[in-house]
Biopython code that builds the backbone (N, CA, C, O; Angstrom):
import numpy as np
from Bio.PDB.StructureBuilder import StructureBuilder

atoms = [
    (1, "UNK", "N", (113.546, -111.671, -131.414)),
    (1, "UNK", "CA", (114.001, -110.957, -130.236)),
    (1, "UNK", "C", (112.877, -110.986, -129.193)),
    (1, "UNK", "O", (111.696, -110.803, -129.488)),
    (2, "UNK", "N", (113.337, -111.235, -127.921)),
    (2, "UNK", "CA", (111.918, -111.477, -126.781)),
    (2, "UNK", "C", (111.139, -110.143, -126.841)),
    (2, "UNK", "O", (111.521, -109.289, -127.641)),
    (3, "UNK", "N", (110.324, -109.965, -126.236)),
    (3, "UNK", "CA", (109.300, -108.777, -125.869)),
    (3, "UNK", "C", (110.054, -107.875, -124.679)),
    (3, "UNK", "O", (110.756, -108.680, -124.066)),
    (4, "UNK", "N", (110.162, -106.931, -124.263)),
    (4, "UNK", "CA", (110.612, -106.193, -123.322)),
    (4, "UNK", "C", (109.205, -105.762, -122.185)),
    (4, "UNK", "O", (108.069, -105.995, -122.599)),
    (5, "UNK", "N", (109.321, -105.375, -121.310)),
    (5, "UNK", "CA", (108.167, -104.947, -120.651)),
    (5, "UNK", "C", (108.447, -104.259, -119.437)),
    (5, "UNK", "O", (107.678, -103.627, -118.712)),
    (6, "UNK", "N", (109.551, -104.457, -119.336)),
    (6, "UNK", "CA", (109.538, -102.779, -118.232)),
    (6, "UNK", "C", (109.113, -103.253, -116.905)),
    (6, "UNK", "O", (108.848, -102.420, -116.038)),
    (7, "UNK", "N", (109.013, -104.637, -116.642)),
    (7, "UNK", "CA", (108.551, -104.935, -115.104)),
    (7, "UNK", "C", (108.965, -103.876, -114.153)),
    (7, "UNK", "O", (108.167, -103.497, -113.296)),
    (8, "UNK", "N", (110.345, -103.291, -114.255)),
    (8, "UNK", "CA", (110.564, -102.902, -112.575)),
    (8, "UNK", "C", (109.974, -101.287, -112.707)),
    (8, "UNK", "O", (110.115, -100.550, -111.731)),
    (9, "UNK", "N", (109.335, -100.789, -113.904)),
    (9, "UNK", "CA", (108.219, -98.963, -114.023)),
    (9, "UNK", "C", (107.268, -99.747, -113.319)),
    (9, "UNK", "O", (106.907, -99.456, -112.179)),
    (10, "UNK", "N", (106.858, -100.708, -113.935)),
    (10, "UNK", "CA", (105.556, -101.297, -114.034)),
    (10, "UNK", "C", (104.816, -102.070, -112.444)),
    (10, "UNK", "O", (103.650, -102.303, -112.125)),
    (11, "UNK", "N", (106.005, -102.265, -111.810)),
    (11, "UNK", "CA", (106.014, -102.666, -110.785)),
    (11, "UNK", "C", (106.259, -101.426, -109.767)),
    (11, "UNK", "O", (105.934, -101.509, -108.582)),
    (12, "UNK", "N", (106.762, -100.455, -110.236)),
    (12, "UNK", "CA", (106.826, -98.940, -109.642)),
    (12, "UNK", "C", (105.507, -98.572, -109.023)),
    (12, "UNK", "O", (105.192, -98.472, -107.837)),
    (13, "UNK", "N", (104.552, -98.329, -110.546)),
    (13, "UNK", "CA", (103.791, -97.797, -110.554)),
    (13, "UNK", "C", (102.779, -98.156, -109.630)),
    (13, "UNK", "O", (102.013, -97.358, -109.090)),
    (14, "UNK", "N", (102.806, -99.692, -109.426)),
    (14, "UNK", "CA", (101.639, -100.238, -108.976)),
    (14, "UNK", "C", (102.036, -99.977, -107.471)),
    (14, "UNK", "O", (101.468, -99.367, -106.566)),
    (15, "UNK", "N", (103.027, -100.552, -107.534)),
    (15, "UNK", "CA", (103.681, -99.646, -105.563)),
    (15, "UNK", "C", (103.371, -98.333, -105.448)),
    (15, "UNK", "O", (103.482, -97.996, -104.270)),
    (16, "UNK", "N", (102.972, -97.289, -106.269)),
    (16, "UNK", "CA", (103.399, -96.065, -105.731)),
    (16, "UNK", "C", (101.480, -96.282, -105.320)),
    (16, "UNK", "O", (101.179, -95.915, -104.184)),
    (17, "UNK", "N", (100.345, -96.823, -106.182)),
    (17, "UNK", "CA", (99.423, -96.482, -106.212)),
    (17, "UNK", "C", (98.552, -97.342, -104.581)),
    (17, "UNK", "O", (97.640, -96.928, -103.865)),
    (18, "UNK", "N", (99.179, -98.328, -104.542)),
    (18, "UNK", "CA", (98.821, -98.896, -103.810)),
    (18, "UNK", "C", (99.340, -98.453, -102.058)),
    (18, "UNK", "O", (98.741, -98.710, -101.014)),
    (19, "UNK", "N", (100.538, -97.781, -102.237)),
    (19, "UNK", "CA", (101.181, -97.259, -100.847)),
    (19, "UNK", "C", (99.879, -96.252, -100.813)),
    (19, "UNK", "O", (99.488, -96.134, -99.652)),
    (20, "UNK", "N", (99.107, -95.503, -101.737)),
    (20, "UNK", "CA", (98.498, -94.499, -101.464)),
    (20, "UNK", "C", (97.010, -94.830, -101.422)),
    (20, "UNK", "O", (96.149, -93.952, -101.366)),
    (21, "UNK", "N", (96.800, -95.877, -101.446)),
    (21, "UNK", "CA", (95.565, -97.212, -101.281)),
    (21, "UNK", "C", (95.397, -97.581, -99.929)),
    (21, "UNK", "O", (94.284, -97.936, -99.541)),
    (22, "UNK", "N", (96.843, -97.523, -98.786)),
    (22, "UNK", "CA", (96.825, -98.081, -97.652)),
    (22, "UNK", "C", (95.894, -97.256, -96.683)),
    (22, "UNK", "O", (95.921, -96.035, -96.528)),
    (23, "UNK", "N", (94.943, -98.301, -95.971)),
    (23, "UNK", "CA", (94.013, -97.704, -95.288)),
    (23, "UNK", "C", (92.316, -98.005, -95.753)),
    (23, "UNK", "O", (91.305, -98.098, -95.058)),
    (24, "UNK", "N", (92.514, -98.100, -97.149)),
    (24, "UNK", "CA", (91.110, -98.831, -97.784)),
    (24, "UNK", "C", (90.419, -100.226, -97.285)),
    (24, "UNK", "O", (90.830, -101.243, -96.726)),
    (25, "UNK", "N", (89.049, -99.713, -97.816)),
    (25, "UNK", "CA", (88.474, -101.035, -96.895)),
    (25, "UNK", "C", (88.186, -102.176, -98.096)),
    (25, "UNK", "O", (87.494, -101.800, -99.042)),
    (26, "UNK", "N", (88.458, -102.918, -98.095)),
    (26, "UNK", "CA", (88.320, -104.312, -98.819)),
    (26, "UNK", "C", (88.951, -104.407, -100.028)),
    (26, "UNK", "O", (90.141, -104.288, -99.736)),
    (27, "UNK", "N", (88.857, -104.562, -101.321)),
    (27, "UNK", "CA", (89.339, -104.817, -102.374)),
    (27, "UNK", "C", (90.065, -103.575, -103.140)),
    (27, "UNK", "O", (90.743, -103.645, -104.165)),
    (28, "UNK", "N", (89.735, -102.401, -102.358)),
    (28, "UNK", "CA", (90.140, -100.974, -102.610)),
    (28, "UNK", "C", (91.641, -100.680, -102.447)),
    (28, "UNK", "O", (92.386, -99.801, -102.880)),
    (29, "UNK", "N", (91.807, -101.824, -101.604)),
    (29, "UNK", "CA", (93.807, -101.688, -101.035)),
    (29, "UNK", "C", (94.684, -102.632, -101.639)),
    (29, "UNK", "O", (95.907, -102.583, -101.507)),
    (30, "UNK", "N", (93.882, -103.761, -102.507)),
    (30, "UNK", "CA", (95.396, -104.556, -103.021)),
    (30, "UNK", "C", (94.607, -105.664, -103.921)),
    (30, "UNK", "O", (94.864, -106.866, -103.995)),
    (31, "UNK", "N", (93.452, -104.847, -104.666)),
    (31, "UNK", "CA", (93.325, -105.309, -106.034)),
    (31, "UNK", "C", (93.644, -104.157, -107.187)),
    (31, "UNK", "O", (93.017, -103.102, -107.099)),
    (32, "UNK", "N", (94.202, -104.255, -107.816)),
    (32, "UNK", "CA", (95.235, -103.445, -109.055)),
    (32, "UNK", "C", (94.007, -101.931, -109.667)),
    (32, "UNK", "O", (94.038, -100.701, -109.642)),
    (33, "UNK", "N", (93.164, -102.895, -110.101)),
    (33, "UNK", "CA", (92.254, -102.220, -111.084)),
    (33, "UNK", "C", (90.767, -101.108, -110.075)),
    (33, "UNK", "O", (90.184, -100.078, -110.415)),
    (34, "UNK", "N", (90.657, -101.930, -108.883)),
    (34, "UNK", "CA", (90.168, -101.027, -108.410)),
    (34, "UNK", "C", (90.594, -100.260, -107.311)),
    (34, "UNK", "O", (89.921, -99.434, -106.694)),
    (35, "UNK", "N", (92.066, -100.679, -107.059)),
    (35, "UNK", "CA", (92.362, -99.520, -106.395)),
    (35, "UNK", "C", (93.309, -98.295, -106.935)),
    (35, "UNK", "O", (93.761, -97.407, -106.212)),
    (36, "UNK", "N", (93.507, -98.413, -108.245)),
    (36, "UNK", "CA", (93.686, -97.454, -109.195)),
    (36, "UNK", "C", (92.544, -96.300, -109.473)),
    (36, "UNK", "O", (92.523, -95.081, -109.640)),
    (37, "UNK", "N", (91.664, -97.325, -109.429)),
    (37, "UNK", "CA", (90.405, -95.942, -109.249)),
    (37, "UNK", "C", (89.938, -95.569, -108.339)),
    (37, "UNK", "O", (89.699, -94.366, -108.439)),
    (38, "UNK", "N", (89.578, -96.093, -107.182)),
    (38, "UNK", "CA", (89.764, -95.696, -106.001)),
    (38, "UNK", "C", (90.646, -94.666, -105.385)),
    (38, "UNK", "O", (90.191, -93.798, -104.642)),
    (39, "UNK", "N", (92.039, -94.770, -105.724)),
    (39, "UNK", "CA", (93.184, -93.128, -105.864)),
    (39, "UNK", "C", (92.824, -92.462, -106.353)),
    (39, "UNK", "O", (92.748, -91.341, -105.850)),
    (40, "UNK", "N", (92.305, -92.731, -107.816)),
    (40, "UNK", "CA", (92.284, -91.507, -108.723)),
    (40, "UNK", "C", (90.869, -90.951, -108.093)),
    (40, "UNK", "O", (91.000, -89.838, -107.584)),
    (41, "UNK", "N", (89.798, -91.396, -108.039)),
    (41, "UNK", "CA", (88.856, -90.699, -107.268)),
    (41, "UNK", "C", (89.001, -90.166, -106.002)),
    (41, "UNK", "O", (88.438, -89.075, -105.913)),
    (42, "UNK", "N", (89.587, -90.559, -104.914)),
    (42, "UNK", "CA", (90.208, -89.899, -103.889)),
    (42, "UNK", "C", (90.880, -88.774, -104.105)),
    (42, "UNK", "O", (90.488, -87.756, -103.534)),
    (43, "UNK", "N", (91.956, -88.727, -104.916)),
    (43, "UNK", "CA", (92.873, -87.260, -105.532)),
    (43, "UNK", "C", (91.883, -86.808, -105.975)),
    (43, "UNK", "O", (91.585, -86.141, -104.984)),
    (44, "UNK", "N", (90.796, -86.535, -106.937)),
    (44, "UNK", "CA", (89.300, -85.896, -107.256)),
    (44, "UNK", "C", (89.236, -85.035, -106.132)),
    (44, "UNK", "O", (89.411, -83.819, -106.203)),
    (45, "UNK", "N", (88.926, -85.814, -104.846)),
    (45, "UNK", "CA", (88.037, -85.488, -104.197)),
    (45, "UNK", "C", (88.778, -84.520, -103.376)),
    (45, "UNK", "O", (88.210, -83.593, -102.798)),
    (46, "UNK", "N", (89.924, -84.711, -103.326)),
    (46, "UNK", "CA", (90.815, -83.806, -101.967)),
    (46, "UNK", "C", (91.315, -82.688, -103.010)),
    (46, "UNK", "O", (91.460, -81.596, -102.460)),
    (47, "UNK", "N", (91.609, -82.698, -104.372)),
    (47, "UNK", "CA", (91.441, -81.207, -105.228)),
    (47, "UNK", "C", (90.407, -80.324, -104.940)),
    (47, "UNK", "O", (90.604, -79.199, -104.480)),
    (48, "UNK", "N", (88.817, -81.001, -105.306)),
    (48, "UNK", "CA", (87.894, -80.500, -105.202)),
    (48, "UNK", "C", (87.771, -80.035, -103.809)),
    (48, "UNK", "O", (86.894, -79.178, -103.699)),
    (49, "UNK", "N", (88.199, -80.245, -103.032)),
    (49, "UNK", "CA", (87.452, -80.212, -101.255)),
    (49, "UNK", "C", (88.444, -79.347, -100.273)),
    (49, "UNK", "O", (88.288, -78.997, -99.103)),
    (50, "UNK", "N", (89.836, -79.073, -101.457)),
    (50, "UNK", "CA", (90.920, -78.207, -100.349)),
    (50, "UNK", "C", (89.973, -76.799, -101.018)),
    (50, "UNK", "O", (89.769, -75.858, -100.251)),
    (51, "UNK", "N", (89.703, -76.764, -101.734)),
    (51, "UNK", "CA", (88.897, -75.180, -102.692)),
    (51, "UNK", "C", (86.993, -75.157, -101.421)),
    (51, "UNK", "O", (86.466, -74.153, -100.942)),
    (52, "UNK", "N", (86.520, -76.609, -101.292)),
    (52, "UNK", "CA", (85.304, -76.401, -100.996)),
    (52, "UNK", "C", (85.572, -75.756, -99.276)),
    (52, "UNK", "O", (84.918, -74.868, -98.730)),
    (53, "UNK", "N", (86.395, -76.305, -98.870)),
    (53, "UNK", "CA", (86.709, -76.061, -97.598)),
    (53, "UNK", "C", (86.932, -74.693, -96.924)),
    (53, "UNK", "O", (86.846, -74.404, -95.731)),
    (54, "UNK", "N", (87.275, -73.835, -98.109)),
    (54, "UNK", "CA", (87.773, -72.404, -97.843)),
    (54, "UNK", "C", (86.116, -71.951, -97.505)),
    (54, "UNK", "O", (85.663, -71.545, -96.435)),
    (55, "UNK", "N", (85.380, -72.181, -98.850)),
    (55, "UNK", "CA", (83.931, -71.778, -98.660)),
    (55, "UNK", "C", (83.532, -71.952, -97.570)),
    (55, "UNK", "O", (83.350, -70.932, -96.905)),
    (56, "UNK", "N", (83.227, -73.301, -96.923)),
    (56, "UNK", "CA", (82.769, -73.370, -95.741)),
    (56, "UNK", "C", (83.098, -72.943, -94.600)),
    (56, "UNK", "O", (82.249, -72.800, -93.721)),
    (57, "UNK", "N", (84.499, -72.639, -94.393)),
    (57, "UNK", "CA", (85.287, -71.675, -93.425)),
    (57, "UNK", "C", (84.789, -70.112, -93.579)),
    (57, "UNK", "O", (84.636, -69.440, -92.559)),
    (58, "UNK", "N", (84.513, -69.491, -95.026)),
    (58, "UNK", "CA", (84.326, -68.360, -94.758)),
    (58, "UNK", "C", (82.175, -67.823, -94.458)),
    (58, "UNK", "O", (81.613, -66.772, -94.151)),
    (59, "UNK", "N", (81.692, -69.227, -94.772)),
    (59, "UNK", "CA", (80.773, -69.277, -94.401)),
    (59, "UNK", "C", (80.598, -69.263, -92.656)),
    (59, "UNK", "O", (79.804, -68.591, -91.997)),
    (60, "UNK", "N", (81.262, -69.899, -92.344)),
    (60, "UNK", "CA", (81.183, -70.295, -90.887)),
    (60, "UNK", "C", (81.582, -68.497, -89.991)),
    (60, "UNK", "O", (81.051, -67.859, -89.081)),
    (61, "UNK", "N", (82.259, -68.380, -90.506)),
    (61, "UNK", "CA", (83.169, -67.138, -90.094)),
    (61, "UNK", "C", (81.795, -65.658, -90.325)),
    (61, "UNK", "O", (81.578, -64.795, -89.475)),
    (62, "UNK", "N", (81.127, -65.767, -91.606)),
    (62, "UNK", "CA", (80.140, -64.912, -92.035)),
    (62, "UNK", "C", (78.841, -65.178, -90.609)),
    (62, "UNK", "O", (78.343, -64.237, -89.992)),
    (63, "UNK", "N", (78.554, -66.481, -90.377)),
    (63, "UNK", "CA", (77.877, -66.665, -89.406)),
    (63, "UNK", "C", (77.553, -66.130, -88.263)),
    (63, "UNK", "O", (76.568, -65.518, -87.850)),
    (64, "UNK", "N", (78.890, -66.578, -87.672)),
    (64, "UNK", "CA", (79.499, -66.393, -86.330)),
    (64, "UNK", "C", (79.539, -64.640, -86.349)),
    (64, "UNK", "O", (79.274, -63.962, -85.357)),
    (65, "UNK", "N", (79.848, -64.195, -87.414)),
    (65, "UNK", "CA", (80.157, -62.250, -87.295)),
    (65, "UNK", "C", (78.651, -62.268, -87.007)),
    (65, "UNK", "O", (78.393, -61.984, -85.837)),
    (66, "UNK", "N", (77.589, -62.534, -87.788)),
    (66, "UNK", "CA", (76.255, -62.326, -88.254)),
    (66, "UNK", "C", (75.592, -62.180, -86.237)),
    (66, "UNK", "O", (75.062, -61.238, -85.648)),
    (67, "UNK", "N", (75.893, -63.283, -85.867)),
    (67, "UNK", "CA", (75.472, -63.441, -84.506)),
    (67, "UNK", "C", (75.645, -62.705, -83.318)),
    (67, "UNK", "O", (74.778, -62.476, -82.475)),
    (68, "UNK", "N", (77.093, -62.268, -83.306)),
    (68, "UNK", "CA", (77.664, -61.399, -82.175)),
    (68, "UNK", "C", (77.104, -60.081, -82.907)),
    (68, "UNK", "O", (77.088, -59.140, -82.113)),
    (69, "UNK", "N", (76.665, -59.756, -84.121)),
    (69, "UNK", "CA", (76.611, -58.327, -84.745)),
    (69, "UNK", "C", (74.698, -58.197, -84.011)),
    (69, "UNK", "O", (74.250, -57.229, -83.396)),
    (70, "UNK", "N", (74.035, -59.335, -84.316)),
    (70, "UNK", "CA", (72.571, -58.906, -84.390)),
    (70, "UNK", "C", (72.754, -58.883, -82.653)),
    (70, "UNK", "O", (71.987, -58.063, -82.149)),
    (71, "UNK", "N", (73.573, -59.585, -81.699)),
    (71, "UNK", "CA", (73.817, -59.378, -80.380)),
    (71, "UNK", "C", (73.544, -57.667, -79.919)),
    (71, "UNK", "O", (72.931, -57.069, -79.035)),
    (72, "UNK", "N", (74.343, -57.347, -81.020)),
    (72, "UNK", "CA", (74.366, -55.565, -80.262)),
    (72, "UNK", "C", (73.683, -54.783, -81.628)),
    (72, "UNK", "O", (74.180, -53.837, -82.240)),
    (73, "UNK", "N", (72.622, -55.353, -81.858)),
    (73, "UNK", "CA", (71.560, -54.619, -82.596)),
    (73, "UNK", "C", (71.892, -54.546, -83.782)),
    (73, "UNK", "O", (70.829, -54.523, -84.402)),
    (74, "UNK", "N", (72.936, -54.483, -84.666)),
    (74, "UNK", "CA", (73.372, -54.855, -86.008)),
    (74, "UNK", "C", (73.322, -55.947, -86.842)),
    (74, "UNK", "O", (73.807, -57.007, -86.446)),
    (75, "UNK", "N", (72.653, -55.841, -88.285)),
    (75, "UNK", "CA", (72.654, -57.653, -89.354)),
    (75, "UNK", "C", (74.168, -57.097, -89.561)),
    (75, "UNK", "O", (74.778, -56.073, -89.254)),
    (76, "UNK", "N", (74.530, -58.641, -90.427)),
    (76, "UNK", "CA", (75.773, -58.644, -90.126)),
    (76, "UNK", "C", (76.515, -57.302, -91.658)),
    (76, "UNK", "O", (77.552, -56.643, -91.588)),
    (77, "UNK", "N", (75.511, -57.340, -92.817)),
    (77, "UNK", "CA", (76.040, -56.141, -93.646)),
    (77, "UNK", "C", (75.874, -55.092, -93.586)),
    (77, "UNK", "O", (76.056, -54.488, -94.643)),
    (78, "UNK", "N", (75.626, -54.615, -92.882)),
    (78, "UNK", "CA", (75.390, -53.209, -91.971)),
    (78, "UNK", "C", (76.712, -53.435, -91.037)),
    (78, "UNK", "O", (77.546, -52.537, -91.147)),
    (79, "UNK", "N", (77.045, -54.533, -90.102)),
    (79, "UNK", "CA", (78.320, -54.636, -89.429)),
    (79, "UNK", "C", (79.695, -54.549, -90.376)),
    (79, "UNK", "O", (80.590, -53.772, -90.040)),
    (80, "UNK", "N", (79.791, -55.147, -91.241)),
    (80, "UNK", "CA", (80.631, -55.208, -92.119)),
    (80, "UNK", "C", (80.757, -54.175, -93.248)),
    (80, "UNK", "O", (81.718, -54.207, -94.016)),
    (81, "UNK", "N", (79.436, -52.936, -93.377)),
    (81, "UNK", "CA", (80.004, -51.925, -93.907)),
    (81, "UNK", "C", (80.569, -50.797, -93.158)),
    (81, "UNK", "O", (81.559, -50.143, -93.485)),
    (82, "UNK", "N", (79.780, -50.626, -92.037)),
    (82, "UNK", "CA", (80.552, -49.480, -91.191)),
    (82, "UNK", "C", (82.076, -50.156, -91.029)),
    (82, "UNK", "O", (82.902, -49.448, -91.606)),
    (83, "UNK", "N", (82.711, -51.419, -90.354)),
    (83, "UNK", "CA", (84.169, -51.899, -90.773)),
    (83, "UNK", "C", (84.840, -51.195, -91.471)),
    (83, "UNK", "O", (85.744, -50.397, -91.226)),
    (84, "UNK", "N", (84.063, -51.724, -92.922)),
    (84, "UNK", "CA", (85.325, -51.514, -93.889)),
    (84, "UNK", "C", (85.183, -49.687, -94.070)),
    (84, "UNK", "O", (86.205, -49.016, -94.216)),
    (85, "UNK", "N", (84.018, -49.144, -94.041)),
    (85, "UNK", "CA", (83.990, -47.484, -93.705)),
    (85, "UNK", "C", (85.355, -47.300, -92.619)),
    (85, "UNK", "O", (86.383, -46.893, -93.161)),
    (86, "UNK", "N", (85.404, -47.516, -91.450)),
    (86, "UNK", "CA", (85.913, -47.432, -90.277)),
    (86, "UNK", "C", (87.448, -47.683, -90.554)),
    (86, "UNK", "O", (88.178, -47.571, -89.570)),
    (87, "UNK", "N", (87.996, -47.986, -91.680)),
    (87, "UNK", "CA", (88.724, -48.482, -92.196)),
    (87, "UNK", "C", (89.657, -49.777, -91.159)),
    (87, "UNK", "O", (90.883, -49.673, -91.120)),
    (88, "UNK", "N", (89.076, -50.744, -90.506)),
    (88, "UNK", "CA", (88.894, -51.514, -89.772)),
    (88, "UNK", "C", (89.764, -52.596, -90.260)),
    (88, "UNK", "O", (89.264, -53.602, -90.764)),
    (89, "UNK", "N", (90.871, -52.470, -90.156)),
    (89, "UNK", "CA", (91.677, -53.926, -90.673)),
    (89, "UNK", "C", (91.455, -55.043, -90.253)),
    (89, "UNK", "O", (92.376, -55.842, -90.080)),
    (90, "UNK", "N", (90.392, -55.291, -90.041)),
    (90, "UNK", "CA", (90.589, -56.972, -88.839)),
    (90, "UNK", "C", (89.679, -58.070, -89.788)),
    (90, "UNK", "O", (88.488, -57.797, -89.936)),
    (91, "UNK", "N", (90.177, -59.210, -90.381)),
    (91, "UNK", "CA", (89.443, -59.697, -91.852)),
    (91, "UNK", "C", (88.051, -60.566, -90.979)),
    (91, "UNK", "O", (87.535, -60.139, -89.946)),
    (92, "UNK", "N", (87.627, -61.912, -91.734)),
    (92, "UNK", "CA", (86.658, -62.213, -90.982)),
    (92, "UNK", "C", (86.769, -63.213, -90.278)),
    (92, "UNK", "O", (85.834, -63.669, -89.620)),
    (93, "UNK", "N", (87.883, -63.681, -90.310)),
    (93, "UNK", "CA", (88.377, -64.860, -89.591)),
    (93, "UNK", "C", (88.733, -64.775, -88.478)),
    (93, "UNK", "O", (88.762, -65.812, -87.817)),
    (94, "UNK", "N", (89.229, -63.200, -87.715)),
    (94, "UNK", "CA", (89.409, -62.637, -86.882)),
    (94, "UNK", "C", (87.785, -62.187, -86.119)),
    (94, "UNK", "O", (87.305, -62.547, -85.044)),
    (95, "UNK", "N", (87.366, -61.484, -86.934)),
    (95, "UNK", "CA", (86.345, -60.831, -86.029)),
    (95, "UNK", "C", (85.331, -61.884, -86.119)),
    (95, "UNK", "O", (84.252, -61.486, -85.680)),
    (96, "UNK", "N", (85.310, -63.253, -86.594)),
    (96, "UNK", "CA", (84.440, -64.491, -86.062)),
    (96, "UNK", "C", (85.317, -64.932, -84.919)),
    (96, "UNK", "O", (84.810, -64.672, -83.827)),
    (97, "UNK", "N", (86.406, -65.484, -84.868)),
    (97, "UNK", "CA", (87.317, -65.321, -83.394)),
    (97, "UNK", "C", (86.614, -64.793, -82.447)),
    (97, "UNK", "O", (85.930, -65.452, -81.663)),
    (98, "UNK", "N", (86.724, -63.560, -82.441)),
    (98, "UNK", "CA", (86.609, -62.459, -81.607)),
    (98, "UNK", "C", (84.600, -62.196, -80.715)),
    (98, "UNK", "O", (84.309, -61.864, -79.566)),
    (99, "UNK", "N", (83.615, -62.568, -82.015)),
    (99, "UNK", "CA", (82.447, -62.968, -81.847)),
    (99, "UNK", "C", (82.583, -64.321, -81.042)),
    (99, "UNK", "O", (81.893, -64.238, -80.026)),
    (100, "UNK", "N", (83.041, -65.182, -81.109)),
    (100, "UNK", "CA", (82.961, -66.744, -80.402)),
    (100, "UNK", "C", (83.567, -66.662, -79.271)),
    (100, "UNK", "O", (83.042, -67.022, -78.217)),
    (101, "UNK", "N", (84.954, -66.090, -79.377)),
    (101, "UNK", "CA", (85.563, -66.785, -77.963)),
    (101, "UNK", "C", (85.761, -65.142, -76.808)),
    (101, "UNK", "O", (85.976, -65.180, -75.597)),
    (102, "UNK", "N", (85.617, -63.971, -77.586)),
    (102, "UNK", "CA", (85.590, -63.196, -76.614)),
    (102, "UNK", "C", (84.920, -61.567, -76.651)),
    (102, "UNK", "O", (85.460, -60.495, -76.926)),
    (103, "UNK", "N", (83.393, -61.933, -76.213)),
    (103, "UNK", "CA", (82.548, -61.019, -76.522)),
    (103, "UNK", "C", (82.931, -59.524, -76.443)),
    (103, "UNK", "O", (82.635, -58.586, -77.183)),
    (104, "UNK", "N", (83.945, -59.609, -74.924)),
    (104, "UNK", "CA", (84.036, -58.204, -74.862)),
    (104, "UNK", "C", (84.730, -57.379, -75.927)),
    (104, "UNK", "O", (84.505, -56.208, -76.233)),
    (105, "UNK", "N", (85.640, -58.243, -76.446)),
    (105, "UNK", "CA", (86.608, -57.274, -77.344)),
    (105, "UNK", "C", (85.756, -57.215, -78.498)),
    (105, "UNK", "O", (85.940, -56.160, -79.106)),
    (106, "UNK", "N", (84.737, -58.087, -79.120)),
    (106, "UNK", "CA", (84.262, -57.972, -79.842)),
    (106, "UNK", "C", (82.974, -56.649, -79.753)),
    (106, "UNK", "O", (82.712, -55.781, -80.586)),
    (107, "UNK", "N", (82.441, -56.885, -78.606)),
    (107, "UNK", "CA", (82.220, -55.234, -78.377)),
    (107, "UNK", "C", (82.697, -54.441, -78.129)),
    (107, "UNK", "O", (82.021, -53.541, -77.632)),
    (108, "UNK", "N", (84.021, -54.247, -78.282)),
    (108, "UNK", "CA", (84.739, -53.145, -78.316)),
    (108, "UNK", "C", (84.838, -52.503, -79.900)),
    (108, "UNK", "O", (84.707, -51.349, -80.308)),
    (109, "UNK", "N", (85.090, -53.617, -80.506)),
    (109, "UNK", "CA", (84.598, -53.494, -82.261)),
    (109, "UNK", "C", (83.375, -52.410, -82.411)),
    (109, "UNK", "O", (83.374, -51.232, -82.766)),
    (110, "UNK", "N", (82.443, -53.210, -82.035)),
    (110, "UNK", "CA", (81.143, -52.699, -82.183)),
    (110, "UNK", "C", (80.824, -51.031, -81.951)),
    (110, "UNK", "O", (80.169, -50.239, -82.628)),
    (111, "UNK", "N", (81.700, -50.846, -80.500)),
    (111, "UNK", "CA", (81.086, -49.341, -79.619)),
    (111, "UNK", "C", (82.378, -48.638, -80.578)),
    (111, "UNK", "O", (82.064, -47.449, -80.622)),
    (112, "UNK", "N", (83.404, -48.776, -81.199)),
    (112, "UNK", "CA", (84.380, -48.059, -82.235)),
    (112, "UNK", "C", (83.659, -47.745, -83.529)),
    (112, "UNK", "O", (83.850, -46.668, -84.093)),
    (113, "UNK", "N", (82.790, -48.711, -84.041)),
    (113, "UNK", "CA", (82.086, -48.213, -85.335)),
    (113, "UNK", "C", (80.935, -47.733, -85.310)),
    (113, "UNK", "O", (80.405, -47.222, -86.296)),
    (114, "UNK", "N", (80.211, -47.870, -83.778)),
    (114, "UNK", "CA", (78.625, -46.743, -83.854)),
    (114, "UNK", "C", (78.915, -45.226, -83.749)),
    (114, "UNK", "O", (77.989, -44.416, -83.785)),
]
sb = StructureBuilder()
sb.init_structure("model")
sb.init_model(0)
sb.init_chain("A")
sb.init_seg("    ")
for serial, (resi, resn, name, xyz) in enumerate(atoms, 1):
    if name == "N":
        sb.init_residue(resn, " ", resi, " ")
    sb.init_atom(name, np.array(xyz, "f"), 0.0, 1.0, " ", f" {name:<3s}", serial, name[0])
structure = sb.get_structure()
């Protein structure tokens, strides 16, 4: 009895990996073996980096408070405890907003919690 082999999975598979290959630079887009790993390290990297990304956003955000706070004489955990004392709903993504693009309201923050 012949061998079976499944060409048209097999031929699936390699389409699905390679549609997600398009855009690679040289042998990365439409040689089999390394652009199988090339995906699979890419998917790695965009798991790992949708999680790293939050960090660096709430870093950026910790910053930016840190700056407009030492502006009107406050570090920024001293700013961020009178807040959450103040019972201050506004998270930090907001009151980095608010530090960057519009000082006054952000001192309005400020002259509410001294």
């Amino acid at each position: 009895m012949p061998r079976s082999v499944n060409s048209v999975a097999s031929r699936a598979r390699r389409k699905k990996i390679f549609k997600q290959a398009k855009g690679f630079f040289g042998r990365r887009k439409n040689v089999w073996t390394v652009a199988k790993n090339a995906v699979e390290k890419a998917m790695l990297y965009a798991y790992r980096d949708r999680k790293t990304k939050k960090r660096n956003f709430r870093a950026l955000w910790i910053t930016r408070i840190n700056a407009g706070a030492r502006i009107h004489g406050m570090s920024y955990s001293q700013f961020m405890g009178k807040v959450k004392a103040n019972n201050i709903q506004l998270n930090r993504k907001v009151l980095a907003d608010l530090a960057a693009n519009s000082p006054d309201a952000f001192k309005a923050v400020v002259d509410k919690i001294k």
